[in-house]
C-alpha positions in Angstrom: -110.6 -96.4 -134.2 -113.1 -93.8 -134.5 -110.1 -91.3 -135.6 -108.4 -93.4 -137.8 -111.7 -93.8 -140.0 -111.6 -90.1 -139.7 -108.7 -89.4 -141.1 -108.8 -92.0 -143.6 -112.2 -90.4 -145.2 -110.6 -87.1 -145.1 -106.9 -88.0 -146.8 -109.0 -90.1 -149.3 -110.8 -86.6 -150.9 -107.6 -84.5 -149.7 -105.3 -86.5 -151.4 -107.5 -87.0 -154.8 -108.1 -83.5 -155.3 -105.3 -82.1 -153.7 -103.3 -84.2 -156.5 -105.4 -83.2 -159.3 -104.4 -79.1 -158.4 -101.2 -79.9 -157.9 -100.9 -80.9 -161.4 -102.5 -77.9 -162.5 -100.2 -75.9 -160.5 -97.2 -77.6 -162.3 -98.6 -76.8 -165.5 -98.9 -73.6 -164.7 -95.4 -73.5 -163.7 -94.2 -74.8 -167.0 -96.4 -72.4 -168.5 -94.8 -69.1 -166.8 -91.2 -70.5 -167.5 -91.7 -70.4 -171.6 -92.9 -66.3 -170.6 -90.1 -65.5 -168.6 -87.6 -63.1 -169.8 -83.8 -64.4 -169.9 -83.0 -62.5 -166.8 -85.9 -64.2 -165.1 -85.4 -67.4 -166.3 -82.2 -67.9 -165.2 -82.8 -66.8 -161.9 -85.6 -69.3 -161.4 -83.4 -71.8 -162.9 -80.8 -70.9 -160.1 -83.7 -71.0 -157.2 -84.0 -74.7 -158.8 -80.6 -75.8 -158.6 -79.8 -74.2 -155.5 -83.0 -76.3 -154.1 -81.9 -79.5 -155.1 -78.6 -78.8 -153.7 -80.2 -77.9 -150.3 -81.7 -81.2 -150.4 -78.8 -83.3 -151.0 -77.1 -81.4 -148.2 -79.7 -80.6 -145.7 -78.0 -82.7 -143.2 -75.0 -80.3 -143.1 -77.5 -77.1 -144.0 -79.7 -78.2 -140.9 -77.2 -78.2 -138.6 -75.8 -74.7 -139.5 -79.2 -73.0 -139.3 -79.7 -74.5 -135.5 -76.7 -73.2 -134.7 -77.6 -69.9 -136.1 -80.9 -70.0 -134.7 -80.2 -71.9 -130.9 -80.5 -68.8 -128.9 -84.0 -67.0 -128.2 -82.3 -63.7 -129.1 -81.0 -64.6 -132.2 -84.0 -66.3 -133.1 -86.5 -63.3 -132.4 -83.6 -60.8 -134.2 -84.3 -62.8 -136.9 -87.9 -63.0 -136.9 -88.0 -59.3 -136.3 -86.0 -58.6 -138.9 -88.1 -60.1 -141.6 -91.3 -59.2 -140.1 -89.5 -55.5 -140.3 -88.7 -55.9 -144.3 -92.1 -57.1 -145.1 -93.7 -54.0 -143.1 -91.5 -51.8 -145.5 -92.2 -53.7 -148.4 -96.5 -53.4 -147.5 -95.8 -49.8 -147.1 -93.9 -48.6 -150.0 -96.7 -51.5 -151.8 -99.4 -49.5 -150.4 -98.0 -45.4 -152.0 -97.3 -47.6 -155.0 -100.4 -49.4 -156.0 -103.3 -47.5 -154.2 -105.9 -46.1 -157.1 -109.1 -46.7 -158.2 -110.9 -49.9 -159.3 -113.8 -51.5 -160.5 -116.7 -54.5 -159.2 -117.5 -55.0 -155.9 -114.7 -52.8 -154.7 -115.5 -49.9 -156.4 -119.3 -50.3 -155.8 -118.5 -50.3 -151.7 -116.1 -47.2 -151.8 -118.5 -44.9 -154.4 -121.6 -45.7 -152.3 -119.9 -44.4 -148.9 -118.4 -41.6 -151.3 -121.8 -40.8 -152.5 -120.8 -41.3 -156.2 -122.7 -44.7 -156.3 -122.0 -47.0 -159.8 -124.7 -49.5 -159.4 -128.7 -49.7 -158.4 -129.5 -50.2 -155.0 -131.2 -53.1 -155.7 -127.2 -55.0 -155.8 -126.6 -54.9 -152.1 -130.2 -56.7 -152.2 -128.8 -59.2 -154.2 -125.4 -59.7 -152.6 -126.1 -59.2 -149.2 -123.2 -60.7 -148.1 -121.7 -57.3 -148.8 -123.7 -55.1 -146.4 -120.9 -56.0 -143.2 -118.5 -54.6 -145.2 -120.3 -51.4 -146.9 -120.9 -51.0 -142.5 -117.2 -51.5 -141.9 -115.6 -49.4 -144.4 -118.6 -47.0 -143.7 -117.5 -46.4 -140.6 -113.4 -46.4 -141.3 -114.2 -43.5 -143.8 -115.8 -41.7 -140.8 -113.7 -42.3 -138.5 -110.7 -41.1 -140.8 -113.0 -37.3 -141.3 -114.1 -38.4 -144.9 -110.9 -37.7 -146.0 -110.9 -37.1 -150.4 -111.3 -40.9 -152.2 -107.3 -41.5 -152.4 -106.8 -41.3 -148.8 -109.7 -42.7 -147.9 -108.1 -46.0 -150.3 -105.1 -45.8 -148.8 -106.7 -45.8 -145.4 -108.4 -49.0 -146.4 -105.0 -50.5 -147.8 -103.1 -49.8 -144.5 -106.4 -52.2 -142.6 -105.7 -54.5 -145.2 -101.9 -54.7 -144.3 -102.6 -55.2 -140.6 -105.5 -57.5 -141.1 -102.9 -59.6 -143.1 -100.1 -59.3 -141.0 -101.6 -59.9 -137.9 -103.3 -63.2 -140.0 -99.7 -64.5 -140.2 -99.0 -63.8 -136.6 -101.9 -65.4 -135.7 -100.6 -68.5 -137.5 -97.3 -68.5 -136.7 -98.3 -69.0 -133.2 -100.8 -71.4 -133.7 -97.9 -73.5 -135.6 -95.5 -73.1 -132.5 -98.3 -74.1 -129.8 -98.8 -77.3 -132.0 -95.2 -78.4 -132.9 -93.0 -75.6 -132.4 -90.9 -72.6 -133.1 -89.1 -73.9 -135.7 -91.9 -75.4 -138.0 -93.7 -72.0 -136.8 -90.8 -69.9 -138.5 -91.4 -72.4 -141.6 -94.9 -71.4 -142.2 -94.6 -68.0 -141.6 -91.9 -68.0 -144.5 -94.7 -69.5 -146.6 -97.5 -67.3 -145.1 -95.4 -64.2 -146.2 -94.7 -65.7 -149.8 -97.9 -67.1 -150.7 -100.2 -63.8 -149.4 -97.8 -61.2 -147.6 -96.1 -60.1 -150.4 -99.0 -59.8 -152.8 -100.9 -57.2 -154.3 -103.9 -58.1 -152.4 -102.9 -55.6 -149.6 -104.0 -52.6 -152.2 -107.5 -54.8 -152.9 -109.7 -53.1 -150.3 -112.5 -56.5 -150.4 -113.6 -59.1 -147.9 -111.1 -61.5 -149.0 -108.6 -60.0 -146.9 -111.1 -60.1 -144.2 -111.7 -63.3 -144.1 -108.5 -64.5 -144.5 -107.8 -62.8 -140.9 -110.8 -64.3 -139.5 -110.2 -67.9 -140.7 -106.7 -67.1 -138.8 -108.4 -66.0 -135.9 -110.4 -68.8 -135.7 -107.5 -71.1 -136.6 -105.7 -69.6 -133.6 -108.3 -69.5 -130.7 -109.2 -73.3 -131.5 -105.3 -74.3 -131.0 -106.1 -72.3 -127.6 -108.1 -74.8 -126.6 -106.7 -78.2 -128.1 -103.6 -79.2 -126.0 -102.0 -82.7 -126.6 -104.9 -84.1 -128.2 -107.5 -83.0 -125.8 -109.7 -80.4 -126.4 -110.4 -77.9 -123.0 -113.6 -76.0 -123.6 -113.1 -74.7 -119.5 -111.6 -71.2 -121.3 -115.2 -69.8 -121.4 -113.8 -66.6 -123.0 -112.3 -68.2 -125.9 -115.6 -70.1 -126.3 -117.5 -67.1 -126.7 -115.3 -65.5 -129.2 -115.6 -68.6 -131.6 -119.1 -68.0 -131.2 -119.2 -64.5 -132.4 -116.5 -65.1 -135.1 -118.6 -68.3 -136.2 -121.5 -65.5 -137.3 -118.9 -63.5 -138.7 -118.0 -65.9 -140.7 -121.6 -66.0 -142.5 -121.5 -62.1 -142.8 -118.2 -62.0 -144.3 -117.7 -64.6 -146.6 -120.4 -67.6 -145.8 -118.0 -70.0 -147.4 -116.4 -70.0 -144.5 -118.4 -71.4 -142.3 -117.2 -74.8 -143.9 -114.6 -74.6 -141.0 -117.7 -74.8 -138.7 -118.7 -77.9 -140.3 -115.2 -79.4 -140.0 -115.1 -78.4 -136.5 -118.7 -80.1 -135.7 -117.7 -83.4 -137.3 -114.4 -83.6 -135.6 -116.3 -83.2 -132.4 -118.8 -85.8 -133.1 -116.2 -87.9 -134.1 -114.5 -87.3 -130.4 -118.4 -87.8 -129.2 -118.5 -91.1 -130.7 -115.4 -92.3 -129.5 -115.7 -91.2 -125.8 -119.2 -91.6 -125.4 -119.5 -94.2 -122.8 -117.0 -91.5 -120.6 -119.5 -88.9 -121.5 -122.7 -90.6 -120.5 -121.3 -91.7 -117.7 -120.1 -88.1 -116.3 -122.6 -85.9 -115.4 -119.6 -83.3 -114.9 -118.8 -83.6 -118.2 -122.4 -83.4 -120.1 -122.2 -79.8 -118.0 -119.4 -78.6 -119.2 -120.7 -79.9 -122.9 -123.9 -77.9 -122.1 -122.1 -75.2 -120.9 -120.0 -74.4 -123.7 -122.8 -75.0 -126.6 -124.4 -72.5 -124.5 -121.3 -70.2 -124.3 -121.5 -70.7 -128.3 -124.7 -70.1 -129.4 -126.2 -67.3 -128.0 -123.0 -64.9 -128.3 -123.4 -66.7 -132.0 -127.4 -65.2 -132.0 -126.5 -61.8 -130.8 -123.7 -61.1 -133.1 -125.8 -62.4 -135.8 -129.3 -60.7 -135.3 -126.6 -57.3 -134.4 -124.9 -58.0 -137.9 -128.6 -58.3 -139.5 -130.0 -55.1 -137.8 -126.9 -53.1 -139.0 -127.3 -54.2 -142.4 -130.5 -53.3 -142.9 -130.5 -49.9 -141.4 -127.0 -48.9 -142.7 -128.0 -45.1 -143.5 -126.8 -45.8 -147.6 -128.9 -47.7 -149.2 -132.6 -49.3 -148.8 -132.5 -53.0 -148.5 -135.4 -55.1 -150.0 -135.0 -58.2 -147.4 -135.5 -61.5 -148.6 -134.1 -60.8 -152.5 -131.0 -62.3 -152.0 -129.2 -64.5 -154.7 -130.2 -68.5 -153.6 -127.0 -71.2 -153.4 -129.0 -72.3 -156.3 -128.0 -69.4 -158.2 -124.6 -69.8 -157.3 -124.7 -74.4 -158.1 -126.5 -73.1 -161.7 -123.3 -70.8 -162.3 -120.8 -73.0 -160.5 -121.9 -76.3 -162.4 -122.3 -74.2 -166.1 -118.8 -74.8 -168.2 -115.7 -74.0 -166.7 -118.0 -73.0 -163.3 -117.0 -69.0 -163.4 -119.1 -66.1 -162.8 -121.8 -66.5 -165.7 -123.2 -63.2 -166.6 -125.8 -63.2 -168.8 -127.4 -66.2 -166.2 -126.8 -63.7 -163.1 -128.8 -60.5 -165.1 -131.7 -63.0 -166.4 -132.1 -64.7 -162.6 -131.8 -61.2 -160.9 -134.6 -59.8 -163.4 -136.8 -62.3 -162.6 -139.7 -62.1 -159.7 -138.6 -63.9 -156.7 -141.7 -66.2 -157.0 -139.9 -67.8 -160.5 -136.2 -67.7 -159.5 -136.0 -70.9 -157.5 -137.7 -73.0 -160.5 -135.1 -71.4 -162.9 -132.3 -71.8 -161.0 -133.8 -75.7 -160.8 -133.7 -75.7 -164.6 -130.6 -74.1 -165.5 -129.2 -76.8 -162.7 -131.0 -79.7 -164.7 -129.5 -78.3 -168.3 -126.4 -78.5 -166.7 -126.2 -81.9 -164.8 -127.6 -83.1 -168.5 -124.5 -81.8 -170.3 -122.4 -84.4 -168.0 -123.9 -87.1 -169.5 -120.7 -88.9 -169.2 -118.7 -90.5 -166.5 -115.7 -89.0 -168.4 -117.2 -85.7 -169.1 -117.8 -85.6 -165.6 -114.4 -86.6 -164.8 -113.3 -83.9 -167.3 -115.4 -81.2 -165.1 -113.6 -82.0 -161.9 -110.1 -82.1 -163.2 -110.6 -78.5 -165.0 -112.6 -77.0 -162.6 -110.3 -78.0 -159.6 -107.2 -77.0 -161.6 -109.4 -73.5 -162.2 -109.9 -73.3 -158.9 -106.6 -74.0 -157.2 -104.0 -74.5 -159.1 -102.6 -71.0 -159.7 -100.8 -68.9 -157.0 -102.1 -65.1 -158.4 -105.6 -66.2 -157.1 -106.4 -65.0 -160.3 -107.7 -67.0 -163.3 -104.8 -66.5 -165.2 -101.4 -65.7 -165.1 -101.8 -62.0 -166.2 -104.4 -59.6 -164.6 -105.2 -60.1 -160.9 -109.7 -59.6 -161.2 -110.1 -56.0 -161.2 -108.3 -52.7 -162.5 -106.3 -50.3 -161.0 -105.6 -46.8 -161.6 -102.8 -45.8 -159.4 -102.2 -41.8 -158.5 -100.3 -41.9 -155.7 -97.1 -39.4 -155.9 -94.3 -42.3 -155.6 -91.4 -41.6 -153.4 -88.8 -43.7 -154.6 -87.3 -45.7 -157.1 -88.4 -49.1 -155.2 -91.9 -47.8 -155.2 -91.3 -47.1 -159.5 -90.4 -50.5 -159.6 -93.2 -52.3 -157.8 -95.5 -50.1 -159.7 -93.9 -51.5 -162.8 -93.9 -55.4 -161.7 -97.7 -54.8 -160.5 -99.6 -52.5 -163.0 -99.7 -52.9 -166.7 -102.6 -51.1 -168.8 -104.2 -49.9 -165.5 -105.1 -54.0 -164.2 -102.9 -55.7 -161.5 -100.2 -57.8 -163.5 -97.4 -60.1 -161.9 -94.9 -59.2 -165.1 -93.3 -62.1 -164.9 -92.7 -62.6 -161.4 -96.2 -65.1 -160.3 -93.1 -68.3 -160.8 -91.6 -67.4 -157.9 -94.7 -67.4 -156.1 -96.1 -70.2 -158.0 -93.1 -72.8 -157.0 -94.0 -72.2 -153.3 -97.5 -72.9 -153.9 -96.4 -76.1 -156.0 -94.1 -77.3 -152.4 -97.3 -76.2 -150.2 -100.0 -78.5 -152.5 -97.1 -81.2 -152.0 -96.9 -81.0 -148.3 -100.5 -80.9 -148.2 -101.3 -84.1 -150.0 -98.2 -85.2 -147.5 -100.0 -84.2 -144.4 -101.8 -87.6 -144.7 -100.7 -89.5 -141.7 -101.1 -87.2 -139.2 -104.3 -87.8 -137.8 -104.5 -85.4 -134.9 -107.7 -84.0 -134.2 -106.5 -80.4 -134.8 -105.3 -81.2 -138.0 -107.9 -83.0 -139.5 -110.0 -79.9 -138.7 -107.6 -78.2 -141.4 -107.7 -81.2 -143.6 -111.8 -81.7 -143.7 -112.0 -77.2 -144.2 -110.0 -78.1 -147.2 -111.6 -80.7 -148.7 -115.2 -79.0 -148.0 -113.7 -75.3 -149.4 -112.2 -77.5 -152.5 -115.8 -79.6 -153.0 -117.8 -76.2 -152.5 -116.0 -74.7 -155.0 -116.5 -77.5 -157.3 -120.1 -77.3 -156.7 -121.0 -73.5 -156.7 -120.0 -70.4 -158.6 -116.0 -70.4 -158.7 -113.4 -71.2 -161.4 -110.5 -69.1 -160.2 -108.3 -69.4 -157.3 -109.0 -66.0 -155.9 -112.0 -68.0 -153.8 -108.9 -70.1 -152.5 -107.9 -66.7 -150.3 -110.4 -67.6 -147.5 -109.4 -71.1 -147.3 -105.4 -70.3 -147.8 -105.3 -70.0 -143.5 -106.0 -73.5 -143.2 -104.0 -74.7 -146.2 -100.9 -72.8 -145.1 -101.6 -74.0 -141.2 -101.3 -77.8 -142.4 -98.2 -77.2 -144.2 -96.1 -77.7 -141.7 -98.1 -81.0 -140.7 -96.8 -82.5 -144.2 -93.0 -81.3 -143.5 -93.5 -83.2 -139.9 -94.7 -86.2 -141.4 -91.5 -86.3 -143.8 -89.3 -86.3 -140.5 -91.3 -88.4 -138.9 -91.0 -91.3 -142.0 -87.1 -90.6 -142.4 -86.9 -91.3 -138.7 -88.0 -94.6 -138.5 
């Protein structure tokens, strides 16, 4: 009963806002079809067709891809194969696009570099930075301070294996689950949706915690087996305990997956609590694990904490970092984007007077929703702002910061990814985001169709989602790069909504 509540509460939010992007993410396809070139267009017009005819026949199609696919060794010649092209396709991505940027990026790397672009006083600010300034610290001495280029190209190569090994991670979370087939599925869409994007020459924390939240993803299907959860792998147990403080050093967003993870097991509390009280075996093993949690949780934490505030590059002023108020007064303010002017006032300020500012600005803006249709209006935008478009961008031009590439290219396929990526030194789609942008339409469709599955596991998924789409409605966001972190668990339940489908037609 318990889990049917459960998953009725989740599908209720998932569903509604879900809904709302994917009619954003529609739009935006319509909007990228009226830019395409002819070429382009009639190629995606083909892709179109060619889908609806793969519908009509699947039957026949199905039955020709299991024979293809029946054997182990065909199967993993296949996977290998793809994984293969997408390892040359990162790597020629890589010598094409690595260059120089600007933001956070550039901040991180010119620090380290010792050409430093910004006061000290930022990492202060956005502390949630200092794990990374350590990380890539450390990767440019490991590398023997090599000259800024290959020190960026260093950083790009992580970022493809951090990515790669994300989609691994999944893949084999989906076959533990279901199975190899609906596994092969979603690493198709894993590949489409992140793999093949320019994010691999973006050397930030989103890529980070996109592996993390796939980490994460992966150790907890680990320990959830046919709708029980076994918390008797002490090792795995640990690990979520360390990633869990990650999570807060890397991107704290993402400890909304903790949150999910919590509620789900309360839920599971609630429903088996006369077996719990009644087994003293069993309030042990509980014991046990919160024990097995929490203080590799602490250590990594406080280690995390010491490190950033003895990092050997810049002095850190503790206790000046930007509030979540800061963030609510910027994500609630118009369209809910990084507000500037807000951001340079609050940071002047005293700490003593930032909290009753933020307050106000928060007040001003709760005010200016002085309707239940101009609050209605706020959701719809911002959630469409936030989600709905597939260049985790905020538009469908220039992917957040520039780039000057210098890399010597070495072929003609590294010219042309140079061309479909680059224009007037920013990351730019040309033209190409549709292709992307109809998979991400099919993935918010298989999301919303997830509904009836209410497994444990995947409710999990579903309540990350709903509490990464209502924290982004609430604090500083407005484009769908802050999607990145949360794309894990989106492209993890995809899958979930194609089984459902099956399931229905079978019946």
């Amino acid at each position: 009963m318990i889990q049917k509540i459960s998953n009725w509460i989740v599908n209720l939010f998932l569903i509604v806002l879900a809904t709302i992007s994917l009619i954003g993410a529609v739009g935006q396809l319509v909007a990228m079809q009226g830019m395409l070139s002819v070429k382009k267009n009639i190629i995606y017009t083909f892709l179109i067709i060619l889908g609806v005819f793969i519908y009509i026949f699947w039957s026949k199609i199905k039955s020709i891809i299991n024979r293809i696919l029946l054997t182990k060794r065909v199967y993993f010649i296949t996977f290998l194969a793809i994984w293969l092209m997408l390892i040359i396709y990162q790597l020629n991505m890589i010598e094409s696009l690595t260059g120089t940027m600007d933001l956070d990026p550039a901040f991180l790397y010119n620090l380290i570099l010792n050409k430093p672009t910004i006061g000290h006083f930022y990492y202060s600010w956005c502390p949630n930075l200092l794990l990374l300034l350590n990380l890539e610290n450390a990767i440019y001495h490991i590398l023997g301070n090599p000259s800024i280029y290959m020190y960026l190209k260093g950083l790009n190569y992580i970022n493809m294996l951090l990515i790669d090994i994300s989609l691994i991670l999944i893949y084999f979370t989906v076959k533990k689950q279901i199975n190899r087939k609906y596994a092969f599925f979603t690493f198709l869409v894993g590949i489409t949706l992140f793999g093949i994007t320019p994010y691999i020459a973006i050397p930030y924390s989103d890529n980070w915690a996109f592996w993390i939240c796939s980490l994460y993803i992966f150790l907890l299907s680990t320990i959830y087996d046919n709708g029980r959860w076994n918390t008797s792998r002490p090792i795995v147990v640990v690990f979520l305990g360390i990633i869990g403080a990650l999570f807060f050093k890397i991107k704290p967003s993402t400890a909304i997956s903790l949150i999910a993870t919590v509620l789900i097991l309360l839920a599971i509390s609630i429903n088996k609590r006369k077996k719990l009280v009644s087994s003293k075996t069993k309030v042990k093993h509980f014991i046990k694990a919160l024990l097995l949690f929490i203080i590799p949780f602490s250590l990594t934490y406080s280690i995390c904490n010491y490190y950033a505030n003895n990092n050997g590059l810049v002095k850190i002023e503790k206790g000046q970092g930007a509030s979540p108020l800061h963030f609510m007064a910027m994500g609630l303010h118009g369209d809910g984007q990084y507000w500037e002017s807000f951001n340079n006032k609050d940071w002047s300020l005293p700490k003593s007077e930032r909290k009753s500012y933020d307050i106000k600005i928060i007040k001003k803006d709760i005010r200016e929703l002085n309707s239940l249709s101009s609050i209605g209006n706020f959701i719809i935008t911002k959630q469409q702002h936030n989600s709905s478009l597939a260049s985790w961008q905020r538009n469908t031009g220039p992917v957040s910061w520039n780039l000057s590439p210098k890399l010597k290219l070495k072929n003609n396929f590294q010219k042309e990814l140079r061309k479909i990526f680059v224009k007037n030194n920013f990351f730019y789609w040309n033209g190409y985001l549709i292709f992307v942008q109809l998979v991400w339409v099919i993935v918010i469709l298989l999301i919303i169709l997830s509904y009836p599955i209410k497994d444990y596991f995947v409710q999990i998924l579903k309540y990350t989602i709903v509490g990464g789409f209502l924290f982004l409605l609430l604090f500083e966001g407005g484009v769908s790069r802050y999607m990145i972190q949360y794309l894990p668990f989106i492209i993890t339940l995809v899958p979930y909504g194609a089984l459902a489908i099956k399931m229905r037609s079978s019946k």
